[in-house]
DSSP file (Angstrom, degrees, kcal/mol; ACC not computed):
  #  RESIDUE AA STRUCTURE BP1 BP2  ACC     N-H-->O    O-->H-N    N-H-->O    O-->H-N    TCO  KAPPA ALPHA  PHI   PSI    X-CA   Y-CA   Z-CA
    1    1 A X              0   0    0      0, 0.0     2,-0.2     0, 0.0     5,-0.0   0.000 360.0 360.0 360.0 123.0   54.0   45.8   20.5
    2    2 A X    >   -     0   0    0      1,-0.1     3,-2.0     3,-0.0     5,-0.3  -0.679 360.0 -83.3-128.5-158.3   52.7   42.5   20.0
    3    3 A X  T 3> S+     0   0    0      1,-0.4     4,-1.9    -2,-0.2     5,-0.4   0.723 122.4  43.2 -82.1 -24.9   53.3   39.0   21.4
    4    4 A X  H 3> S+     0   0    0      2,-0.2     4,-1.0     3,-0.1     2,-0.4   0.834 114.4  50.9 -86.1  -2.4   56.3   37.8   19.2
    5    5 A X  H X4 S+     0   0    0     -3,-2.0     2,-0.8     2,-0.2     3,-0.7   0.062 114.9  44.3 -89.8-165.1   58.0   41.3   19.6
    6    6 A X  H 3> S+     0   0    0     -2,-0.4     4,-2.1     1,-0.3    -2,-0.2  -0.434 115.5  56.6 -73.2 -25.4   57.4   40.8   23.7
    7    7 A X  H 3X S+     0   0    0     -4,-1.9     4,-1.0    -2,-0.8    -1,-0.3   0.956 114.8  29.5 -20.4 -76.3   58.7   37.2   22.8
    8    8 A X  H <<>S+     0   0    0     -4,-1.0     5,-2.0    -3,-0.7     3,-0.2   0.862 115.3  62.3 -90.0 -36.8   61.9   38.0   21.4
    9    9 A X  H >45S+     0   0    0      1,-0.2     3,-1.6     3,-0.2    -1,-0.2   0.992 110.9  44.5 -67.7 -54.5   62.0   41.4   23.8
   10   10 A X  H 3<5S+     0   0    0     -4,-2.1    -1,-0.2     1,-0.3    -2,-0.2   0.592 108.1  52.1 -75.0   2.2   62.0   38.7   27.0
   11   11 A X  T 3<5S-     0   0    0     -4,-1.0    -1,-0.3    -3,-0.2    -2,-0.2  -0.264 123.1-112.9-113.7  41.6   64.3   36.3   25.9
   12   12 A X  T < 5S+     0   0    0     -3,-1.6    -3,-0.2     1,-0.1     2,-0.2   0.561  75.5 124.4  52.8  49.4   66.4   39.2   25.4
   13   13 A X      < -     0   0    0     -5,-2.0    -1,-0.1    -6,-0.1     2,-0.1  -0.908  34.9-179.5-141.6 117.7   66.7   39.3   21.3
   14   14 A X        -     0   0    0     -2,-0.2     5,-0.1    -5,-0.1    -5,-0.0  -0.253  39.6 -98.9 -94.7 173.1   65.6   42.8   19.6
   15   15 A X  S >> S+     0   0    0      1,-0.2     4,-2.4     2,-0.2     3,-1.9   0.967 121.9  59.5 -65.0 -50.2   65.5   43.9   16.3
   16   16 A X  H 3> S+     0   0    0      1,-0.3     4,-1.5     2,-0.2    -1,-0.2   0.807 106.9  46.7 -65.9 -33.6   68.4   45.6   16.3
   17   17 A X  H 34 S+     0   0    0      2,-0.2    -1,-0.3     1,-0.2    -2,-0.2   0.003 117.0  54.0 -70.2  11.4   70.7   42.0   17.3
   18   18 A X  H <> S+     0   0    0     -3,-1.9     4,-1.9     3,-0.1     3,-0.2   0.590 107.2  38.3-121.0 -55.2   68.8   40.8   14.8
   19   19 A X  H  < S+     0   0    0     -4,-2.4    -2,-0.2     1,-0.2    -3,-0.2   0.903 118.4  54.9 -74.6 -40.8   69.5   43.4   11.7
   20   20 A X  T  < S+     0   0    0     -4,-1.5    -1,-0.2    -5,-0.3    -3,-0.1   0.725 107.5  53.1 -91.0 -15.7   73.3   43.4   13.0
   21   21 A X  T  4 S+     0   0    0     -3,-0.2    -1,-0.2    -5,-0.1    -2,-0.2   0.825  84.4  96.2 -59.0 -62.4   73.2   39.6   12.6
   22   22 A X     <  -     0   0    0     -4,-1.9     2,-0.4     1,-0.1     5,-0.1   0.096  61.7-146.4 -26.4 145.1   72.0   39.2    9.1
   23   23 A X    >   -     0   0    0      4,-0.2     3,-1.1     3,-0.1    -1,-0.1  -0.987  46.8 -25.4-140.2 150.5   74.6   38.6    6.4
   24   24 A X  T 3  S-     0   0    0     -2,-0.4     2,-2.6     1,-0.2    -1,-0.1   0.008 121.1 -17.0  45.4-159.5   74.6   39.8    2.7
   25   25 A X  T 3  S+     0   0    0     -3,-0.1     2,-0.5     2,-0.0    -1,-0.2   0.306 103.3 111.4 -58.7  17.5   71.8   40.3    1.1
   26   26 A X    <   -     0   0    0     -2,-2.6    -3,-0.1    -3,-1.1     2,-0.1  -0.851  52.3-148.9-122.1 143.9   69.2   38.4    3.5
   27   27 A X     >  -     0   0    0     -2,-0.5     4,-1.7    -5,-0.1     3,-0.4  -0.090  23.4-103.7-109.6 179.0   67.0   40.4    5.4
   28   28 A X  H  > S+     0   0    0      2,-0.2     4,-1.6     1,-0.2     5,-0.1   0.745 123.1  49.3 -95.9 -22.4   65.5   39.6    9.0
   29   29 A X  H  > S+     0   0    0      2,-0.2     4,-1.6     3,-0.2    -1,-0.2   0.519 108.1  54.1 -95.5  -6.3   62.3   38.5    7.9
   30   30 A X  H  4 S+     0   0    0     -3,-0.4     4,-0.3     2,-0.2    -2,-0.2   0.774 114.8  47.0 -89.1 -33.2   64.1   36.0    5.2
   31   31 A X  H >< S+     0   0    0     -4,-1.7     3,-1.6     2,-0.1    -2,-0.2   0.962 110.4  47.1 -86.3 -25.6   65.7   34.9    8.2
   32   32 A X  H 3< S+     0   0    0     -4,-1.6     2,-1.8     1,-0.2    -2,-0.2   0.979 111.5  56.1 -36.5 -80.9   62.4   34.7   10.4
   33   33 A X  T 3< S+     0   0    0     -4,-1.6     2,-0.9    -5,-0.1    -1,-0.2   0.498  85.5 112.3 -54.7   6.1   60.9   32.8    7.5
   34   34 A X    <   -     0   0    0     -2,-1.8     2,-0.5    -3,-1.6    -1,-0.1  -0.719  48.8-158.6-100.0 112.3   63.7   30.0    7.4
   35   35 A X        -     0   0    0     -2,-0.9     2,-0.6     2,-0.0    -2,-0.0  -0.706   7.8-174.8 -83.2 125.0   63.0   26.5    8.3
   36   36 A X        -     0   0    0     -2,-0.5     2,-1.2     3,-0.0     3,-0.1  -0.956  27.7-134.9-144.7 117.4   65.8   24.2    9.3
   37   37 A X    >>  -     0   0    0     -2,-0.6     3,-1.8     1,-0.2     4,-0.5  -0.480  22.2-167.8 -66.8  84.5   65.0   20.5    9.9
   38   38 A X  G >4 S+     0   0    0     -2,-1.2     3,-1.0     1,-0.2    -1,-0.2   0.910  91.4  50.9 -43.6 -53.0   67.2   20.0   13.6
   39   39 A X  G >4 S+     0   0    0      1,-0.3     3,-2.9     2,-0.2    -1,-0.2   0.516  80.2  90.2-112.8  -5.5   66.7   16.4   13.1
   40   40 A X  G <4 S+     0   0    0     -3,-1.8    -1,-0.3     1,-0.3    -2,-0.1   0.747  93.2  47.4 -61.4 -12.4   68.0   15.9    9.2
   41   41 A X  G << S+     0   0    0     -3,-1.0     2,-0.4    -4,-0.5    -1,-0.3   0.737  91.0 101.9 -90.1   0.6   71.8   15.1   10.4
   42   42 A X  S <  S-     0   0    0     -3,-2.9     2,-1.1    -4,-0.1    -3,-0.0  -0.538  71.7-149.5-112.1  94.5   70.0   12.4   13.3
   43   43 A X        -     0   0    0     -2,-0.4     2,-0.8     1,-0.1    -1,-0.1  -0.421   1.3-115.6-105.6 151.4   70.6    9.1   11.4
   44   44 A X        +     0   0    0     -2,-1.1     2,-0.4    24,-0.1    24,-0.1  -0.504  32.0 172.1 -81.2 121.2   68.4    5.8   11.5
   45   45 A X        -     0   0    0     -2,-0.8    24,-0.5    22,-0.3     2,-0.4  -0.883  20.3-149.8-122.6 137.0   69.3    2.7   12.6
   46   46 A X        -     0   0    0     -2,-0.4     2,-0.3    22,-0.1    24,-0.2  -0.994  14.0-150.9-134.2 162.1   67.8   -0.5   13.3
   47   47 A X  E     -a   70   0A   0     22,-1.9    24,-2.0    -2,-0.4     2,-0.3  -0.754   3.6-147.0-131.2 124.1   68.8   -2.8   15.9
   48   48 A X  E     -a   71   0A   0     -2,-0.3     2,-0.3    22,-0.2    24,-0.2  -0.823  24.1-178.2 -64.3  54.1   68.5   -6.5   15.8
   49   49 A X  E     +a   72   0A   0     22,-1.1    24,-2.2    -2,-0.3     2,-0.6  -0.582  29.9 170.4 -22.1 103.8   67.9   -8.6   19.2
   50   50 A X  E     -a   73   0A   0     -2,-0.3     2,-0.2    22,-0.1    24,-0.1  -0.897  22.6-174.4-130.8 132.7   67.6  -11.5   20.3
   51   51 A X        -     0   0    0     22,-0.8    25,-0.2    -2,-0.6     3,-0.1  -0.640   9.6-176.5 -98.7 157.3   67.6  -11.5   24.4
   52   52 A X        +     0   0    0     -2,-0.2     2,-0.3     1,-0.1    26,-0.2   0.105  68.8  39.7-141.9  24.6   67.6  -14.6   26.2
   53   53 A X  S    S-     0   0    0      1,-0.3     4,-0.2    24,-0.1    -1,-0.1  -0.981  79.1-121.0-159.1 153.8   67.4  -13.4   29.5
   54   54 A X  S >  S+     0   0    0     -2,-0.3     3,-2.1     1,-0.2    -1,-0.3   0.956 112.5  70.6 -56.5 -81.6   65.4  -10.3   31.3
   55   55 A X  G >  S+     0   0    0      1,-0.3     3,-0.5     2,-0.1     4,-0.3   0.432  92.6  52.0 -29.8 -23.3   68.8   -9.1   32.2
   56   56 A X  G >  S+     0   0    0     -2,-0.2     3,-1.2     1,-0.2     4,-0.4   0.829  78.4  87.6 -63.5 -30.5   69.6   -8.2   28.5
   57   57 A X  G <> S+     0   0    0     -3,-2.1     4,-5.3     1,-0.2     5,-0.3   0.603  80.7  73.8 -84.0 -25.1   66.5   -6.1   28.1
   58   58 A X  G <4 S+     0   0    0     -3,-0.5    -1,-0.2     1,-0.3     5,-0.1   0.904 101.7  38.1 -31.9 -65.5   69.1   -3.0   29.6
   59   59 A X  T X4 S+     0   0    0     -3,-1.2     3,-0.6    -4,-0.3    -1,-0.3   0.863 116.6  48.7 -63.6 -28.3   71.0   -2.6   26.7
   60   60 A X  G >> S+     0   0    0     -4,-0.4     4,-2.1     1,-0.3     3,-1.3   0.954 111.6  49.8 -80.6 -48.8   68.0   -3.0   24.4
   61   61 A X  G 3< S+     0   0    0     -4,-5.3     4,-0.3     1,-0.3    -1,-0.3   0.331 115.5  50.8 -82.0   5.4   65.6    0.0   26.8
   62   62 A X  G <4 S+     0   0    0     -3,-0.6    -1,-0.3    -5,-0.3    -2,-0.2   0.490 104.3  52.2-114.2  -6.4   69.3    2.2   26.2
   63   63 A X  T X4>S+     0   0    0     -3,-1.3     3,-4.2    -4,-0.2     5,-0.5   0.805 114.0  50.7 -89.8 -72.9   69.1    1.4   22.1
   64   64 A X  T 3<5S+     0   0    0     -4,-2.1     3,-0.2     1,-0.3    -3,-0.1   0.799 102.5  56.6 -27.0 -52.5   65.4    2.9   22.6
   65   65 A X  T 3 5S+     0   0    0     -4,-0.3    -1,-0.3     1,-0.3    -2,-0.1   0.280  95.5  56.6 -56.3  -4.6   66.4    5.6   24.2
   66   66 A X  T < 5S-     0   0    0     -3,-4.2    -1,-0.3     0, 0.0    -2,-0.2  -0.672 129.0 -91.3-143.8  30.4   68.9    7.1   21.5
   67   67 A X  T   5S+     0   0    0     -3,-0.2     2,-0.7     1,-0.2   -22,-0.3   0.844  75.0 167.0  55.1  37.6   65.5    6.9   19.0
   68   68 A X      < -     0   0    0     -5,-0.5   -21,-0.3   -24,-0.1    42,-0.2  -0.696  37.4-141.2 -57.2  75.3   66.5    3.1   17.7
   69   69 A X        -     0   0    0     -2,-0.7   -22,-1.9   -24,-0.5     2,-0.3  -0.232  28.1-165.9 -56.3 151.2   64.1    1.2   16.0
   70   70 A X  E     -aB  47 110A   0     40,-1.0    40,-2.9   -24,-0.2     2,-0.5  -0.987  15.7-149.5-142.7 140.7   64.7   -2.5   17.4
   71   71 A X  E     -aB  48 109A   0    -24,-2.0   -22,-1.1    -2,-0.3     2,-0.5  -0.983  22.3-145.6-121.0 126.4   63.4   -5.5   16.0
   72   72 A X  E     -aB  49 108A   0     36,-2.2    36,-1.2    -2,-0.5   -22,-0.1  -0.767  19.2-176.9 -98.8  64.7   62.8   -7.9   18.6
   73   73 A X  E     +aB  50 107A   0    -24,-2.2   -22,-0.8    -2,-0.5    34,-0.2  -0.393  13.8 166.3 -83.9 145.1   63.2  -11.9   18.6
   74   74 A X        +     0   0    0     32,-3.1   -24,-0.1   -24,-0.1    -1,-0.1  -0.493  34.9 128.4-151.6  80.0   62.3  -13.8   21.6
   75   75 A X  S    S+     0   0    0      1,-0.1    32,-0.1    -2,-0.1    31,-0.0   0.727  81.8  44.4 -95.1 -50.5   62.3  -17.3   19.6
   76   76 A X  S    S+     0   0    0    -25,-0.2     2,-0.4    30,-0.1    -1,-0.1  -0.029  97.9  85.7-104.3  24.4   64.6  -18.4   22.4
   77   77 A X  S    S-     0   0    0      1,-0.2   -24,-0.1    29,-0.1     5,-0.1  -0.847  76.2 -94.3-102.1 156.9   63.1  -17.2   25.6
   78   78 A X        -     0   0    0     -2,-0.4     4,-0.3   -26,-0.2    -1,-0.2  -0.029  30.9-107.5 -50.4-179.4   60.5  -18.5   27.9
   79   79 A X  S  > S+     0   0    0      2,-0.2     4,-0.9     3,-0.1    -1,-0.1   0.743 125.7  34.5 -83.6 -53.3   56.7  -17.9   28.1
   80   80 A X  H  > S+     0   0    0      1,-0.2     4,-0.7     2,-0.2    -1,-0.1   0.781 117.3  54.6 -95.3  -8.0   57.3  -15.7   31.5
   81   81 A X  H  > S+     0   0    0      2,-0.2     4,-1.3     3,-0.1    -1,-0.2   0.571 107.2  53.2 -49.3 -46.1   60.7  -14.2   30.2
   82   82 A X  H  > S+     0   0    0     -4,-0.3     4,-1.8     2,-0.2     5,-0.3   0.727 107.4  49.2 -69.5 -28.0   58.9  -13.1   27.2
   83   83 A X  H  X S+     0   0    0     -4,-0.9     4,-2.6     2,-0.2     5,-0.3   0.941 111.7  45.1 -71.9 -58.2   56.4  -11.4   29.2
   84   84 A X  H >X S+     0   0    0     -4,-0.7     4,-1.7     1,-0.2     3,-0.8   0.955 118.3  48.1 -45.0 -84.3   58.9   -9.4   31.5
   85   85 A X  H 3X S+     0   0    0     -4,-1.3     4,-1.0     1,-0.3     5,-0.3   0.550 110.2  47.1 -35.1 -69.1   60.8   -8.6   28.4
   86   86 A X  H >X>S+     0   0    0     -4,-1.8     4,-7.7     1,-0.2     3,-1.7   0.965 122.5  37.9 -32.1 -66.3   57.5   -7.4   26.1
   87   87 A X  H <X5S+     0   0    0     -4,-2.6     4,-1.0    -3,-0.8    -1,-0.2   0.842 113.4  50.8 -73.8  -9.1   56.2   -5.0   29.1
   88   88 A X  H 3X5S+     0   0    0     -4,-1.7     4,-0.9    -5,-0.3    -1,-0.3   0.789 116.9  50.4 -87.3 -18.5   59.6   -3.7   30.5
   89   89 A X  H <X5S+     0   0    0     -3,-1.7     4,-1.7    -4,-1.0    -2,-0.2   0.746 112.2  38.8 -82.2 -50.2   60.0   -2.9   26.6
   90   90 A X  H  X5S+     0   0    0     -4,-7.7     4,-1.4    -5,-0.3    -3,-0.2   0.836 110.9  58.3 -97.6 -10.9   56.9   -1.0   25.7
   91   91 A X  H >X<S+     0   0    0     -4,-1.0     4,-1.9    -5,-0.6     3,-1.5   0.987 114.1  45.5 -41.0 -74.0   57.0    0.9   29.3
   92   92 A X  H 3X S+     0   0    0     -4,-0.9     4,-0.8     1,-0.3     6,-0.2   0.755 118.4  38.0  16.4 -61.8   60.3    1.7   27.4
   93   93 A X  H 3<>S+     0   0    0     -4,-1.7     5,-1.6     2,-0.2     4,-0.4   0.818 116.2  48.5 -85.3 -40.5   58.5    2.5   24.1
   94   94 A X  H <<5S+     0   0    0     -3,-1.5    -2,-0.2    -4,-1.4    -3,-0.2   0.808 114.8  54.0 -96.3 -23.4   55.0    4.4   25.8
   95   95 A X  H  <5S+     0   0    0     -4,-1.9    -2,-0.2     1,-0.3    -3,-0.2   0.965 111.2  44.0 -66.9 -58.0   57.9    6.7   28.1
   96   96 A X  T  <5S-     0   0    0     -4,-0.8    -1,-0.3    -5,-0.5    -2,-0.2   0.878 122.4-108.2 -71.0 -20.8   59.6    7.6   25.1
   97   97 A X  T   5S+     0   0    0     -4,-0.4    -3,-0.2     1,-0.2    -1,-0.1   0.443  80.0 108.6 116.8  -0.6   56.5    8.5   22.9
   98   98 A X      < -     0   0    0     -5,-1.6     2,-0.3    -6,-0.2    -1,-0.2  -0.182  55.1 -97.0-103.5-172.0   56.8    5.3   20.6
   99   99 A X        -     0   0    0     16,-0.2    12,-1.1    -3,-0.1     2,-0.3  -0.765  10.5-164.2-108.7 149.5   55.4    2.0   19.6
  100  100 A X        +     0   0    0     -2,-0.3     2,-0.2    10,-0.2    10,-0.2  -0.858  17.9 169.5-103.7 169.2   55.3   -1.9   19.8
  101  101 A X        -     0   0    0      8,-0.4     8,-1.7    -2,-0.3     2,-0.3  -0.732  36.1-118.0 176.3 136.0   53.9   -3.8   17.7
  102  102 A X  E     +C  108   0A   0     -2,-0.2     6,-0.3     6,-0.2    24,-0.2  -0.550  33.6 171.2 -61.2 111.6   53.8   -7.7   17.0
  103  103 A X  E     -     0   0A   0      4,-3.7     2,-0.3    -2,-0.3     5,-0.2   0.474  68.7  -5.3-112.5   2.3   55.3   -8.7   13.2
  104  104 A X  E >  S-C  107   0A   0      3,-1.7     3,-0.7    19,-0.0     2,-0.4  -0.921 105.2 -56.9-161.8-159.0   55.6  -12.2   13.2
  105  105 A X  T 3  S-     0   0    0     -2,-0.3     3,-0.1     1,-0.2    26,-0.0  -0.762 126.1  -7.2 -67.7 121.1   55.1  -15.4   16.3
  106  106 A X  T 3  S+     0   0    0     -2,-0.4   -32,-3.1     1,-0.1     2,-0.2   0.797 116.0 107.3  62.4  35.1   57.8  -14.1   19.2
  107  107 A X  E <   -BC  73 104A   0     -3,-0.7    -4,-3.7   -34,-0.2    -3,-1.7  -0.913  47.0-179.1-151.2 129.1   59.3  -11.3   17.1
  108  108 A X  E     -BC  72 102A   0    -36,-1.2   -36,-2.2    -6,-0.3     2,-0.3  -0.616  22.5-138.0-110.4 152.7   58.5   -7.8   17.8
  109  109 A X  E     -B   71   0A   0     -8,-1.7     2,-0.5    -2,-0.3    -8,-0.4  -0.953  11.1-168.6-136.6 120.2   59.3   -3.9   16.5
  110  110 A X  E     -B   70   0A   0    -40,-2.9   -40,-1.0    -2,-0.3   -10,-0.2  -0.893  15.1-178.9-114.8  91.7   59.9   -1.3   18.9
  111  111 A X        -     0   0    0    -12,-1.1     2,-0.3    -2,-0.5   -43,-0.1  -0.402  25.0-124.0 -65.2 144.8   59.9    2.8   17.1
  112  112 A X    >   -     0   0    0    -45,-0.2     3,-2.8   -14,-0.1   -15,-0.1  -0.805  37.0 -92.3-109.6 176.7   60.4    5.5   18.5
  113  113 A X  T 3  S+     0   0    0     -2,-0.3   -16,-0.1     1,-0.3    -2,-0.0   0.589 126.4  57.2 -53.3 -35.5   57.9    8.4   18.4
  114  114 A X  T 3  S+     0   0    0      1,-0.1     2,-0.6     2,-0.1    -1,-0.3   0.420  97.5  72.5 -78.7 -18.3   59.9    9.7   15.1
  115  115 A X  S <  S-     0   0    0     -3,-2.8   -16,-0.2   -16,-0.0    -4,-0.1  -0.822  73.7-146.8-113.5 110.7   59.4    6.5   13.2
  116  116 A X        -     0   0    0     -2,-0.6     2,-0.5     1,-0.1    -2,-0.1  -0.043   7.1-139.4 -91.2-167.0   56.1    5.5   11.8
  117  117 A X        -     0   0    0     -6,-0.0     2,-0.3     3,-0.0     3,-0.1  -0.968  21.2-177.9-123.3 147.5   54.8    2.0   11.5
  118  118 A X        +     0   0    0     -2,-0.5    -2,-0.0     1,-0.1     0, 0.0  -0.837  57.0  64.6-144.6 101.9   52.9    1.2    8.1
  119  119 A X    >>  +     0   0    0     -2,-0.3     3,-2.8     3,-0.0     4,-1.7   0.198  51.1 166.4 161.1  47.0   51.3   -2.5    7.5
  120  120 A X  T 34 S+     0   0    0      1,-0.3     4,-0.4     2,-0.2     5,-0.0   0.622  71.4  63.3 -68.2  -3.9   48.6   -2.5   10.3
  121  121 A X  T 3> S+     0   0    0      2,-0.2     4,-0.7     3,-0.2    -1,-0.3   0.586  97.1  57.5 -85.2 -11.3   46.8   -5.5    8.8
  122  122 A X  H X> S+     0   0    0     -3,-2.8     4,-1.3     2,-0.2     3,-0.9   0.943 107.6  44.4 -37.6 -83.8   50.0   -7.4    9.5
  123  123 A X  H 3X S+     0   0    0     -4,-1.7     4,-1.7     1,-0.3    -2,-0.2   0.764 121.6  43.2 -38.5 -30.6   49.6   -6.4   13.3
  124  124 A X  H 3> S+     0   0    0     -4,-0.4     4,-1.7     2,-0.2    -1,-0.3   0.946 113.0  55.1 -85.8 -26.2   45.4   -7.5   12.8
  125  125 A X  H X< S+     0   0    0     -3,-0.9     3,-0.7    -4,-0.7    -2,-0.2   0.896 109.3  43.3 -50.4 -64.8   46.4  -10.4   11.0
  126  126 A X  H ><>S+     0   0    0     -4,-1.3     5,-0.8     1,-0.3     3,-0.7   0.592 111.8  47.6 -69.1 -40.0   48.5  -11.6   13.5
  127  127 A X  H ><5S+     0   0    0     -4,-1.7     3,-1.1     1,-0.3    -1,-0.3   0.607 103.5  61.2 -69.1 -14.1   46.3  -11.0   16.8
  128  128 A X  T <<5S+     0   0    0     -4,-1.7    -1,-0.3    -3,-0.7    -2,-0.2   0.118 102.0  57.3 -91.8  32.0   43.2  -12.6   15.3
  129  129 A X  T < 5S-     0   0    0     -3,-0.7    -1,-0.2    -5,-0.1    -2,-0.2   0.069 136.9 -84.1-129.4   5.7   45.7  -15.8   15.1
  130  130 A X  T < 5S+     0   0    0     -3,-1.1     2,-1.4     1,-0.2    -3,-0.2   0.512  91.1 132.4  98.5   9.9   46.4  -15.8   19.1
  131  131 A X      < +     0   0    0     -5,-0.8     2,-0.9    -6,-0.1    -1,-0.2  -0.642  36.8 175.1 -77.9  83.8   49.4  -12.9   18.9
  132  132 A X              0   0    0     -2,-1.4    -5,-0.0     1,-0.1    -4,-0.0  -0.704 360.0 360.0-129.2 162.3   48.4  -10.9   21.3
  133  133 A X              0   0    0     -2,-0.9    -1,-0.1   -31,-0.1    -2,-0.0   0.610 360.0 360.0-104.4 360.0   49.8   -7.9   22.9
């Protein structure tokens, strides 16, 4: 017997729940062999912020958290507002598996782990000009 038949034997699905399962013409190993994307119905949004207070940052770390991409303005906050905000966001962002990254002066993009980021000579552009993160 070997390990995916002791697999499927302790989580307590056999061949035989398996052959009685099947329907029409599709066989147990067409159904083994079938890949189905969980995440294709999941749809993508991004989210527009601008906080002007820490106290905002709640709603924004609960958009993250339901896999949001957020684009991030903090035109209108303070120097030490901006700061809270940034690190309470990517603790936010590094929990969940995802990224920040700076895209313009005091405007930010927050992925999650599912979303990639593509234009990393923006991001160099922008810290060798006193963006930094």
């Amino acid at each position: 017997m070997g390990i995916i038949e002791n697999f499927k034997e302790w989580i307590g699905f056999s061949e035989e729940e398996e052959e009685e399962t099947a329907t029409g013409s599709e066989s147990p190993e067409d159904r083994r062999n079938r890949v189905v994307n969980i995440n294709a119905t999941a749809q993508l949004q991004v989210i527009l912020v601008k906080p002007e207070q820490f106290s905002d940052t709640k709603q924004i770390a609960d958009h993250l958290n339901s896999k949001k991409t957020i684009v991030l303005n903090l035109e209108s906050t303070t120097p030490d507002v901006t700061r809270r905000i940034i690190d309470f966001l990517g603790g936010v962002a590094y929990a969940n598996g995802g990224n920040i990254k700076p895209v313009a002066n005091n405007t930010f993009i927050i992925t999650p782990y599912n979303v990639g980021f593509v234009g990393e000579e923006l991001v160099g552009e922008l810290e060798n000009n006193g963006v930094l993160l």
